[in-house]
N, C-alpha and C positions, 0 to 999 in steps of 0.2 A: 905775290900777295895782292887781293883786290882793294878795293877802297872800303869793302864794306865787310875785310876780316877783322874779328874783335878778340879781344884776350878778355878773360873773366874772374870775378869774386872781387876783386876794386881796382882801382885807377892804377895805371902802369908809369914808373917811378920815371922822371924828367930822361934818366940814364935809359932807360930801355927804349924809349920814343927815337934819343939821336940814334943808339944802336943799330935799328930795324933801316931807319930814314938813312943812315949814311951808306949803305951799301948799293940799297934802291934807289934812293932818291927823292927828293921834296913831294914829289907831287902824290907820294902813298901817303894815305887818310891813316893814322895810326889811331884806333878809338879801343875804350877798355868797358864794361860794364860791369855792373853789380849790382845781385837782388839778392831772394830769400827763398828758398828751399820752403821754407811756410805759404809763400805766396805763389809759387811754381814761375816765375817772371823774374827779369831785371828789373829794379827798381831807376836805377839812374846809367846812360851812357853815353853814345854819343848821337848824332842824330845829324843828316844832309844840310840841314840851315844852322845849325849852329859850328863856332870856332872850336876846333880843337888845340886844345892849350897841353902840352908836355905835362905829368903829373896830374894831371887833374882829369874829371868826366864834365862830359860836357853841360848836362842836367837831367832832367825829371825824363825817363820813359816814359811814353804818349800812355796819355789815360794815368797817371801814376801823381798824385798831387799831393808831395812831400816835403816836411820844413825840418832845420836842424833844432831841436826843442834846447833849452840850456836847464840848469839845477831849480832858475825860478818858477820854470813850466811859462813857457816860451817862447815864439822864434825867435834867434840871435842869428847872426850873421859873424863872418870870421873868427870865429871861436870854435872849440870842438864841443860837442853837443852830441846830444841822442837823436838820431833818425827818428822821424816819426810820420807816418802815412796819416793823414789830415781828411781824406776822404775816401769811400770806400771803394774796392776795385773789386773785377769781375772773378776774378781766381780767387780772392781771399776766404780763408776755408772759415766755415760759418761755425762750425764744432768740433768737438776731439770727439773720436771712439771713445764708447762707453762713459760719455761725460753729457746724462741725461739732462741734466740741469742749465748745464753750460760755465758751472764755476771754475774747472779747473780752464777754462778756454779765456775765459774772462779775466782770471785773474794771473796768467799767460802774457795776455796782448795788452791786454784793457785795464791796466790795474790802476792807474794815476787818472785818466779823463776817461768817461766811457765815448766810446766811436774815435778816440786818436789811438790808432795801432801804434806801438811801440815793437821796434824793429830789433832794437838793443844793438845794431851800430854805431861806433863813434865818429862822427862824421864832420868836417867845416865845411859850411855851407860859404861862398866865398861872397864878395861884394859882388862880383859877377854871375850868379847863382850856378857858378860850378860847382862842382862839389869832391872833397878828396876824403876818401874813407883813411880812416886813423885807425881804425883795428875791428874785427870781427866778433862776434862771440862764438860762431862756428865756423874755426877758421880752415874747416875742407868738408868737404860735403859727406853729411853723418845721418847713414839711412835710420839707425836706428833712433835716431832723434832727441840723441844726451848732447846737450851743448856743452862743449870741453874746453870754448875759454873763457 
């Protein structure tokens, strides 16, 4: 396994990191990602300068400037919170088929602040700005594009 194989869809449970690492040994990089099927990208994983912490991704995918929003509409920090994309990135699809308008698109991502995407992740964003996904809303990847959780 290199340094730079990842496992994907959220962070790999503290158990699975000793798993991998007690066979091979300390010096394999164990890192996890997670993004969105909507965005075609990971959102958050692990990355060469920062620490990989067991359980947890390490932060923000380059180009990707995301906070955990809370009920108040919000960033919070250690608590579980909604993902929310804060700035626009280069994949984010701009419309739905046949949604001339743009309301089913808008009322989709954009429904609470216009320009903060909502990811609909449950995410803690940590003191250390790692971040551990707490549940999905599509939790395996669904071409036809029903979210089923």
């Amino acid at each position: 396994m290199a340094p730079d194989d990842v496992s994907a869809r959220s962070h790999l449970p503290a158990s699975a990191d000793e798993w991998i690492r007690t066979p091979v040994g300390e010096h394999v990089e164990v890192q996890s990602a997670s993004g969105g099927t909507g965005v075609a990208t990971a959102l958050v994983g692990g990355a060469p300068i920062l620490p990989v912490r067991p359980g947890e991704l390490s932060g923000p995918s380059l180009g990707v400037t995301l906070e955990a929003w809370g009920p108040a509409g919000g960033p919070v920090r250690g608590q579980t919170a909604e993902l929310v994309i804060i700035r626009p990135m280069p994949s984010m699809p701009l419309h739905f088929w046949d949604d001339a308008g743009g309301s089913r698109h808008n009322d989709s991502y954009f429904p609470a602040c216009p320009g903060l995407r909502r990811h609909y992740d449950r995410v803690t964003m940590t003191q250390r700005g790692t971040v551990i996904v707490n549940s999905r809303p599509d939790s395996t990847l669904n071409r036809p594009g029903v979210w089923i959780g």
